[in-house]
C-alpha positions, 0 to 999 in steps of 0.5 A, a space after each residue: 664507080 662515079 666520082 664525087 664532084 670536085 667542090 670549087 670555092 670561090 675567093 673574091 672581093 665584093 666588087 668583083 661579084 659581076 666577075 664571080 657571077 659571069 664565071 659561074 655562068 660558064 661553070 654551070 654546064 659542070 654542076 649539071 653534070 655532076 662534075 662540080 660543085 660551086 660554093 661562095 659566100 652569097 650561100 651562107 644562110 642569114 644567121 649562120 657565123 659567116 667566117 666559120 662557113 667560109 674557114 669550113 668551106 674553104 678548108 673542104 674545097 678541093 679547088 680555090 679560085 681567087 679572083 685576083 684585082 686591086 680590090 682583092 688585095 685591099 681585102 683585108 678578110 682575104 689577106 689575113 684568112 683566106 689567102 694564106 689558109 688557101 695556099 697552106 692548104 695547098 702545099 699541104 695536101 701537095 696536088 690534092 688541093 688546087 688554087 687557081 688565081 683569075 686576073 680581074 680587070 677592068 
């Protein structure tokens, strides 16, 4: 029996998007194959209520990666309702749930 693919949600910082959209290069190979799937918020449909996408999809994930620079902190979006939900989420599902933090520099 196959697994479902693991859903990967990806937090960052508008600046860094050259740094989400590389790493999604890299992660292809794993969406072909059925192993992943990808989501960020440049999926979010025009209309849709953005933060609800992104608390919808951040809460399903099973792996959240933060793409952690100097702008990633000035995020106040981020701050207040991606990073603490992520890391709840975390210590909550206890190994079912992961978070990945990826040092951007530049």
């Amino acid at each position: 029996m196959k697994r479902p693919p693991l859903k990967l949600f990806f937090s960052y910082a508008h600046e860094d998007r050259h740094v989400r959209d590389e790493l999604d290069k890299h992660l292809d190979i794993l969406e072909r194959e059925g192993l992943v799937t990808v989501w960020w918020d440049g999926e979010i449909t025009p209309g849709a209520r953005w933060s609800e996408a992104i608390a919808q999809h951040l809460r399903s994930s099973d792996i959240i990666i933060f793409l952690v620079s100097k702008w990633f902190f000035q995020s106040e979006f981020i701050r207040a309702n991606e990073l603490p939900v992520a890391l709840a989420l975390e210590r909550e599902f206890k190994g079912q749930k992961r978070v990945i933090s990826v040092i951007v520099e530049r």
